[in-house]
BALOBA-259879 format. One line per 10 residues: their letters; for each residue x, y, z of C-alpha. Coordinates in steps of 0.25 Angstrom, whole numbers, m for minus. Layout:
A> X,Y,Z | ...
end
This chain:
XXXXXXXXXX> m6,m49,m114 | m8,m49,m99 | 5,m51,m89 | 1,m63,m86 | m2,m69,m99 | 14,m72,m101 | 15,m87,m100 | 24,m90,m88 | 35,m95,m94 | 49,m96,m90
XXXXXXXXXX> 58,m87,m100 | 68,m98,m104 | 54,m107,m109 | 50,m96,m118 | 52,m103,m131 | 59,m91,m137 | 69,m90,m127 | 83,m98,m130 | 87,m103,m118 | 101,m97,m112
XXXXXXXXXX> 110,m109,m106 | 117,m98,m95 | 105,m94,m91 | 100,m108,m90 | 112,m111,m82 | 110,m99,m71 | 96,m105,m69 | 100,m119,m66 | 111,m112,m56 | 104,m108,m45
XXXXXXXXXX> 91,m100,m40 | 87,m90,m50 | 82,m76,m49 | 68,m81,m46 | 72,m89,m36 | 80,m80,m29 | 71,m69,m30 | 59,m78,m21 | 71,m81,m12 | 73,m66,m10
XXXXXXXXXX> 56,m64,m9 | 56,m74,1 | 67,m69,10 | 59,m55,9 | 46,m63,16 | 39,m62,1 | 27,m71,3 | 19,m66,m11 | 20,m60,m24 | 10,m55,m31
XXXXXXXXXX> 10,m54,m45 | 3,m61,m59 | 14,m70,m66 | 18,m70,m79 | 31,m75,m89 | 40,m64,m86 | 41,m70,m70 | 40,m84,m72 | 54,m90,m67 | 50,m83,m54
XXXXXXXXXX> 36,m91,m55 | 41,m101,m55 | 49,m100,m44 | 38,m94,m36 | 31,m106,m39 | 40,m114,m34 | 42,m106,m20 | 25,m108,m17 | 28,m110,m4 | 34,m96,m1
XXXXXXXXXX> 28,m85,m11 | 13,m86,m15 | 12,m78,m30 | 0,m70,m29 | m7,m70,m44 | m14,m57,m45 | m23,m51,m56 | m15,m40,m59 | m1,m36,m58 | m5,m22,m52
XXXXXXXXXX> m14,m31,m41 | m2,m40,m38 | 7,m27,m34 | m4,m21,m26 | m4,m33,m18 | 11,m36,m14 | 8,m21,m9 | m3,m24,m1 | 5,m37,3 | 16,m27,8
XXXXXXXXXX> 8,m19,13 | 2,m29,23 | 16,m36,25 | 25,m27,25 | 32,m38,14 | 38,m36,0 | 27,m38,m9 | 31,m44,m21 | 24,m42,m36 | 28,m53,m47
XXXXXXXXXX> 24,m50,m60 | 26,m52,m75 | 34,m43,m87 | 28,m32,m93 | 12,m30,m91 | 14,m37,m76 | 26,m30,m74 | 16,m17,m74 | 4,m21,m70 | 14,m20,m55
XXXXXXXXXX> 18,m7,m57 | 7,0,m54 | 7,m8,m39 | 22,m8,m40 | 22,8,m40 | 11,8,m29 | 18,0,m19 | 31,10,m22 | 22,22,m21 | 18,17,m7
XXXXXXXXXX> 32,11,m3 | 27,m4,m4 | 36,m15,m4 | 32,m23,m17 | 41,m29,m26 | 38,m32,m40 | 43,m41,m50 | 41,m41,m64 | 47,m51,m74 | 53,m49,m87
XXXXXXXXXX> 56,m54,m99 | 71,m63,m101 | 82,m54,m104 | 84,m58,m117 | 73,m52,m123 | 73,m37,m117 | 68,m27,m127 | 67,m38,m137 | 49,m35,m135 | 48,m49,m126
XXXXXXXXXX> 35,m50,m122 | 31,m41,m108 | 46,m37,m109 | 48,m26,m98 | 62,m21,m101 | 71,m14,m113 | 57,m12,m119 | 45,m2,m119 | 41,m8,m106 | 54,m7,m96
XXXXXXXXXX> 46,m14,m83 | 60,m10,m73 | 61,4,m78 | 45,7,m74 | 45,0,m61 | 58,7,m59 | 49,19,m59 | 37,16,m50 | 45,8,m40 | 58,11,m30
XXXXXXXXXX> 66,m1,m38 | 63,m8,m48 | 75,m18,m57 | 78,m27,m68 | 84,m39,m66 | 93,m41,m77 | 100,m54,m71 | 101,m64,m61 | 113,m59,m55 | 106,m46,m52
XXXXXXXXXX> 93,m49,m47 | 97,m52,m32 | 103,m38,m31 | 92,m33,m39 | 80,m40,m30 | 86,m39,m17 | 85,m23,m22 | 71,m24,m23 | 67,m28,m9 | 78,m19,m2
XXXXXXXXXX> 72,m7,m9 | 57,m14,m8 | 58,m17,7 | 66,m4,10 | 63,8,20 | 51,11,13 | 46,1,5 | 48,1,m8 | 42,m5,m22 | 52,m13,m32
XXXXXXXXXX> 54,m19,m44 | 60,m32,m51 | 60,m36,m64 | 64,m48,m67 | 68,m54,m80 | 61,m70,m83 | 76,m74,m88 | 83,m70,m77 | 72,m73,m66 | 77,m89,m69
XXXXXXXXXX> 90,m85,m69 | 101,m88,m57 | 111,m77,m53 | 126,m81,m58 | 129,m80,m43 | 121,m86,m31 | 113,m77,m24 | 115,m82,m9 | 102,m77,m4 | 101,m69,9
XXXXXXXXXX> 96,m74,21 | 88,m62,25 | 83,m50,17 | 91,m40,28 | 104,m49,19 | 100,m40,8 | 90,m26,13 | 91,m19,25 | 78,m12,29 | 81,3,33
XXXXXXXXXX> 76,9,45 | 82,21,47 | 77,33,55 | 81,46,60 | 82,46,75 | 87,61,79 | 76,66,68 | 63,56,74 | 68,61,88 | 66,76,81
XXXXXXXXXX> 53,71,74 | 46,68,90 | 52,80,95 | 45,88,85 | 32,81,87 | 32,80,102 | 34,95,102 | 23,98,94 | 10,101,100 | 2,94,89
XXXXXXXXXX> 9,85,81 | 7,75,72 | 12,62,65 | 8,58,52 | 9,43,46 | 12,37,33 | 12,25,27 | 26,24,28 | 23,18,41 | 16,6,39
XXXXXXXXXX> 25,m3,42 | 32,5,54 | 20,7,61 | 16,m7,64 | 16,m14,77 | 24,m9,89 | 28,4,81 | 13,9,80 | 12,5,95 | 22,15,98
XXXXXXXXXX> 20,26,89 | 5,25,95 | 12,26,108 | 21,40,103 | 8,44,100 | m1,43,111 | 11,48,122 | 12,61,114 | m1,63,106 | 3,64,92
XXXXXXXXXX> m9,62,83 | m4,54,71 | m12,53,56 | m7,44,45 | m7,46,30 | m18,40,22 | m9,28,17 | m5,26,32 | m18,26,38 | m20,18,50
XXXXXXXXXX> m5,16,52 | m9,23,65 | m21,19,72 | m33,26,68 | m39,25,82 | m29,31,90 | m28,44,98 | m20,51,89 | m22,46,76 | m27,56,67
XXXXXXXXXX> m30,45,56 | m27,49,41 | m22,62,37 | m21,64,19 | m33,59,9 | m45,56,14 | m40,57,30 | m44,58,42 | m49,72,47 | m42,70,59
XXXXXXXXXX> m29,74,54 | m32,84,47 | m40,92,59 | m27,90,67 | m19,97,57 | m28,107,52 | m23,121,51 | m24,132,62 | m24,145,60 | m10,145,63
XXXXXXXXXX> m7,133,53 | m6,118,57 | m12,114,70 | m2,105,72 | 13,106,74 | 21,93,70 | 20,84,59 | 27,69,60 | 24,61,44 | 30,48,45
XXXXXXXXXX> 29,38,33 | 23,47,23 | 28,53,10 | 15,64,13 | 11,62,m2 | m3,68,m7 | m13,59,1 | m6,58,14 | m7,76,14 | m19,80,7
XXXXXXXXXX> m11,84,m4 | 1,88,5 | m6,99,14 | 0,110,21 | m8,106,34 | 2,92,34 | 13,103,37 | 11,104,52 | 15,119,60 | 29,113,66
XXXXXXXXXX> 37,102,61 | 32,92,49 | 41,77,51 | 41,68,40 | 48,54,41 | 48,44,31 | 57,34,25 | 58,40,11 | 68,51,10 | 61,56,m2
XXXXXXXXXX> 47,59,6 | 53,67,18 | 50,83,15 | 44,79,3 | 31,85,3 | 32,94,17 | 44,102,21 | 48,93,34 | 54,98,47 | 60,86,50
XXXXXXXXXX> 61,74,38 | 65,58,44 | 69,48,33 | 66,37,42 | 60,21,40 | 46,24,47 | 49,13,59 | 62,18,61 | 57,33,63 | 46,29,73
XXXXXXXXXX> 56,19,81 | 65,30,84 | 52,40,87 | 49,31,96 | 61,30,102 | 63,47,103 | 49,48,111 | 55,38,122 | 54,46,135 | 48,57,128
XXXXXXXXXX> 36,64,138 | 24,69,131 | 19,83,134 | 7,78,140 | 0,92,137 | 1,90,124 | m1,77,121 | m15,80,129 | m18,91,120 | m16,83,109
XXXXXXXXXX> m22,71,113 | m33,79,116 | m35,87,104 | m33,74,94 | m46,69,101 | m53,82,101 | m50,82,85 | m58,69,85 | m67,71,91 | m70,83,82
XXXXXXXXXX> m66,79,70 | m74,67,63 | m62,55,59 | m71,52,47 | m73,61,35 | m88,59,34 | m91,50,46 | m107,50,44 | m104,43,32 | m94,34,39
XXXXXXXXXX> m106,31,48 | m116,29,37 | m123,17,34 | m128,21,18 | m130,12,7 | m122,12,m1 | m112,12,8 | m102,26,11 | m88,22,8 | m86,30,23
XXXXXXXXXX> m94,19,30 | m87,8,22 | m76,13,28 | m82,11,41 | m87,m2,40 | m72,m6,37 | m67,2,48 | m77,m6,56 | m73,m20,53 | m61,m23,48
XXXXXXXXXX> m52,m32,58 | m38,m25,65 | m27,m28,58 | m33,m27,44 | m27,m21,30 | m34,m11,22 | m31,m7,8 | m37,4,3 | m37,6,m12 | m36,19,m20
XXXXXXXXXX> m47,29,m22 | m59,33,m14 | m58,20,m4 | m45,28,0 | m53,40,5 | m63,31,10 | m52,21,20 | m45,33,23 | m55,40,29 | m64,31,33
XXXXXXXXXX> m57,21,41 | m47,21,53 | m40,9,57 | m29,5,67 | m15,m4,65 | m14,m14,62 | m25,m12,53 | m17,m6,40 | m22,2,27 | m16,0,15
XXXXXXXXXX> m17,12,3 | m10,15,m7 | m11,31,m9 | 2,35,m17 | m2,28,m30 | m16,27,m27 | m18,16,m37 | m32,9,m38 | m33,m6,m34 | m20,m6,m22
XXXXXXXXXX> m29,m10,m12 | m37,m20,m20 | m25,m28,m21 | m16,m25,m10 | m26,m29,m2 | m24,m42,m7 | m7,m43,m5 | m13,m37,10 | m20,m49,13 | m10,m59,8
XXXXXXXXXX> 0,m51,17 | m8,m53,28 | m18,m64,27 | m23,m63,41 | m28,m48,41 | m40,m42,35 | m36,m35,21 | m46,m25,14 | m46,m18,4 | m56,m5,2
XXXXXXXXXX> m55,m3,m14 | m63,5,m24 | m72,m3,m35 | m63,4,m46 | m50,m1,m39 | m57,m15,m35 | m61,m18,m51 | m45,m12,m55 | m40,m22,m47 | m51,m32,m41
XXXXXXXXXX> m48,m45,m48 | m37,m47,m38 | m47,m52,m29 | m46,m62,m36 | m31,m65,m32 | m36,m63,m19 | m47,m75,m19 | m35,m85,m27 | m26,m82,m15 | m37,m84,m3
XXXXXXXXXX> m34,m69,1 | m46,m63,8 | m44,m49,5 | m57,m39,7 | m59,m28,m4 | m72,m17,1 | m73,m13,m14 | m80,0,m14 | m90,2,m25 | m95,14,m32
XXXXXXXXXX> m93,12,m45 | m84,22,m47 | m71,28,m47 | m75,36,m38 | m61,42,m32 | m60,48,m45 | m75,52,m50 | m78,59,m36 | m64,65,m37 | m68,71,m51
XXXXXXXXXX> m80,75,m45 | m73,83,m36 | m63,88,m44 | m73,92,m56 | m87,93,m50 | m100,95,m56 | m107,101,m64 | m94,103,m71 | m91,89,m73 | m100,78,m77
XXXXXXXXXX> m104,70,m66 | m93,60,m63 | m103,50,m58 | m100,36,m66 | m89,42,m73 | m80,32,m68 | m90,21,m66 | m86,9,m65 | m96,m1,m72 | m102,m5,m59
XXXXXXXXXX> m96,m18,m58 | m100,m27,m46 | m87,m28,m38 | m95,m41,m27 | m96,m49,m40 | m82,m44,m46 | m77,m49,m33 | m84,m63,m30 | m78,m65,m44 | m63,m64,m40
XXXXXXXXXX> m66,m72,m29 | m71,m65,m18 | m81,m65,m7 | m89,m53,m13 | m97,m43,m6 | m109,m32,m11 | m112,m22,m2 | m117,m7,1 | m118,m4,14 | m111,m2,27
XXXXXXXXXX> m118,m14,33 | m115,m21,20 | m100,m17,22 | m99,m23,36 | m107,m37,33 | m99,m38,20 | m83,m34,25 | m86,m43,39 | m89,m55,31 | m77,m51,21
XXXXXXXXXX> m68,m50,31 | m73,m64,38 | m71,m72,24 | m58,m65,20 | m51,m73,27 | m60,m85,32 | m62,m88,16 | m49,m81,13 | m57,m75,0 | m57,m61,m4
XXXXXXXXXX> m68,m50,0 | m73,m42,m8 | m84,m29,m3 | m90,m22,m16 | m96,m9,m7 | m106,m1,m14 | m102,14,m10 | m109,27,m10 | m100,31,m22 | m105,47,m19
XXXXXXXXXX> m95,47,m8 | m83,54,m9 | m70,51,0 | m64,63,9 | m55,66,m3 | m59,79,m6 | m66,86,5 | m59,93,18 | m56,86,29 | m67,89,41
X> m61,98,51
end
């Protein structure tokens, strides 16, 4: 029986429940946990949830139902599509975004986009139902606690918190815990699960609700201003430092913040690179930018860091925002350890020193940090000999080194198409201010290499879980979050046919989401890695092995609802995503480009970076 099968029927109507008069009073008493739990959502600026209903939620229907005019109930396909989008939707706002699912098999089907949020410190809350009290461990249909399935006790393992609401008097200490730990310093995934009984049940005492969330969480913003005056000392004595970027800073860097940091780095030429899940947090087109370091990046960096005979060629190393995990390093190369001081600031205790002996570790709120850096390189003068030298030197390395891994195939004009000169093509035409997420696999290798853009542009990945179909549906939550920008998604055919039929949610809604949906035929991340990794003749060939079917993604996609596209070329590309982006929002329909690649190309993943 699917999650949604479950009729949604309040528990006290189920015929084989006798009725409890106490609790029957406590509902005709006042607002019950339902209502008071919107009330709490509202206060937070929750605008949507996302989610697939079903019996386990269905007081909290109802009162959802009832409070149209301030919360829109996104019915997904999928419970796992649901989470990804109320990421994507956070993503874009910067807002709580809220899951709303069922018991047992919907409760999850969220985990997996619960856990992915956490993995990259995502505000999304998710709420499950359960079955009434009364009938824990008794075998209830879908029951998620004191059975064989314990829904808390697994989301207590993949999220920062996760609770059981055991009673009406508890659930306003309970909930209001959620969205201090979820909107916290950083972000953070949690977890509510919610009994039917006691979702339609009011608290013995009033709950006076608060006027304002700073009434019941205080967002931390600390810093360390003696250390961060320390940190530009070391860097401004160094004759070729750098400063690294995570996406820790994605919603510190936005605004007048950016202006200034460009500022501190143009008045002392410090060249800055960005992780790969914070690319283009920085502007790609300035000076200094040294674009993507880690998987699939930039060779720019690279060739500024490389090893002399003497060891690094450069002397100071400032990581802001990242927990330097495997794709942000290479595998955590020794050349990231620099020949003076390495500087690592982030909010997470846990991730300073972690992975690199530090010379000087900063437990700081990202905007915090940068404030009081900005404030310490007041009145500071700038060694204009240096600063030239640099300045000088970061161009010459341009000019030397090509920005693209293979830029003739960037260039090209083949049919069918590179994915290179895909990327191109996008690079090419899509607006200022638009939101890209990039799914998992070979299209990563393919955005991060191949494109460049600058803020307020933004690129959304997900590369700590890595799980197939994030940005076939965050890009969805993106474009509810901001219905005015361009969102695209660049998504593989075998994450598209995982998790396509939420195009379909799209065109219900009227959201004009654009997918480039890039078909071979193939799961080709992993047959080109086995390939690599087992080569012929040894091997059988590994061509087809993962086939999948040939299914024609264009008529998959006019089926769910969307203005479809077949193409194969470069030209193709450009005449298809300029029309896509025109109707996206003039017909306010989803946009979907099936692009025949040349499946014989392989992304930068395994081949040395061009020096």
């Amino acid at each position: 029986m699917s999650a949604a099968s479950v009729p949604a029927v309040p528990e006290s109507a189920h015929p084989s429940k006798v009725a409890d008069p106490s609790k029957a009073a406590a509902r005709a008493a006042g607002p019950t946990v339902s209502d008071i739990l919107l009330d709490y959502l509202a206060l937070e600026g929750v605008t949507h949830l996302f989610g697939i209903p079903g019996g386990g939620v269905a007081n909290l229907l109802n009162a959802l139902r009832l409070r149209e005019a301030e919360f829109s109930y996104v019915i997904c396909k999928q419970e796992t599509g649901a989470a990804y989008m109320a990421d994507g939707f956070h993503r874009v706002t910067g807002r709580l975004g809220v899951v709303l699912v069922t018991t047992g098999p919907g409760a999850l089907n969220a985990l997996t986009g619960a856990m992915n949020a956490q993995a990259d410190r995502s505000a999304v809350l998710t709420i499950t139902g359960e079955v009434a009290e009364r009938y824990f461990g008794k075998g209830y249909l879908q029951a998620g606690a004191d059975g064989d399935l314990d829904v808390n006790a697994i989301y207590k393992n993949a999220v920062r918190y996760s609770a059981l609401v055991a009673s009406p008097d508890s659930f306003a200490t309970l909930f209001t815990e959620t969205l201090r730990v979820s909107l916290s310093t950083p972000f953070q995934a949690t977890h509510i699960s919610l009994p039917v009984d006691v979702s339609n049940m009011t608290p013995t005492d009033p709950i006076v609700m608060p006027a304002s969330p700073e009434r019941y969480r205080s967002k931390p913003r600390y810093g360390d201003r003696p250390k961060t005056a320390e940190a530009l000392d070391l860097l401004l004595r160094a004759k070729r430092p750098l400063i690294m970027l995570g996406n820790g800073n994605r919603f510190a860097l936005r605004g007048e913040r950016l202006g200034r940091l460009q500022g501190l780095v143009d008045t002392f030429a410090i060249p800055v690179m960005t992780t790969p899940d914070g690319k283009a947090l920085f502007p790609e087109g300035h000076a200094m930018a040294l674009r993507n370091y880690g998987m699939a990046g930039c060779p720019w960096p690279t060739n500024y860091m490389k090893a002399s005979q003497g060891g690094p060629a450069y002397d100071a190393l400032l990581v802001v925002g990242s927990s330097l995990g495997e794709l942000a390093t290479n595998m955590w190369d020794t050349l990231l350890v620099p020949k003076g001081p390495f500087m690592q600031v982030d909010a997470d205790v846990a991730v300073v020193g972690r992975n690199f002996p530090v010379d000087l570790g900063i437990v700081a709120d990202a905007a915090q940090f940068f404030d009081d850096l900005f404030e310490a390189a007041e009145g500071r003068t700038p060694d204009a000999e240096a600063v030239a030298e640099r300045r000088a030197a970061v161009a010459h390395l341009k000019r030397r080194v090509p920005e693209w891994d293979d830029p003739a195939k960037r260039d090209s004009d083949a049919v069918p198409v590179l994915p290179q000169a895909a990327m191109r093509v996008v690079n090419e035409l899509l607006p200022s201010g638009s939101h890209v997420f990039v799914d998992c696999a070979n299209c990563v290798g393919w955005s991060l290499n191949d494109l460049a853009f600058d803020p307020p542009t933004q690129m959304h990945l997900s590369l700590d879980m890595g799980p197939l179909g994030f940005g076939v549906c965050g890009v969805i939550g993106g474009k509810f979050g901001a219905p005015d920008r361009v969102c695209l998604a660049i998504v593989g055919d075998g994450a598209f046919l995982m998790h396509g039929t939420e195009v379909s949610t799209a065109a219900r809604y009227g959201i004009g989401a654009i997918w480039i949906v890039l078909d071979n035929n193939d799961l080709a991340m992993v047959s080109q890695g086995n390939a690599h990794f087992f080569p012929e003749p040894k091997q059988p060939s590994w061509t087809d092995y993962y086939g999948l079917g040939r299914p024609d993604i264009a008529a998959v996609a006019a089926g769910l609802g969307a203005d479809s596209y077949r193409v194969n070329s470069a030209s193709g590309l450009r005449d298809a995503l300029h029309k896509a982006i025109k109707r996206s929002d003039q017909s306010r329909r989803p946009q979907v480009i099936a692009l025949e690649i040349d499946r014989s190309e392989v992304p930068p993943y395994y081949v040395p970076v061009p020096t």
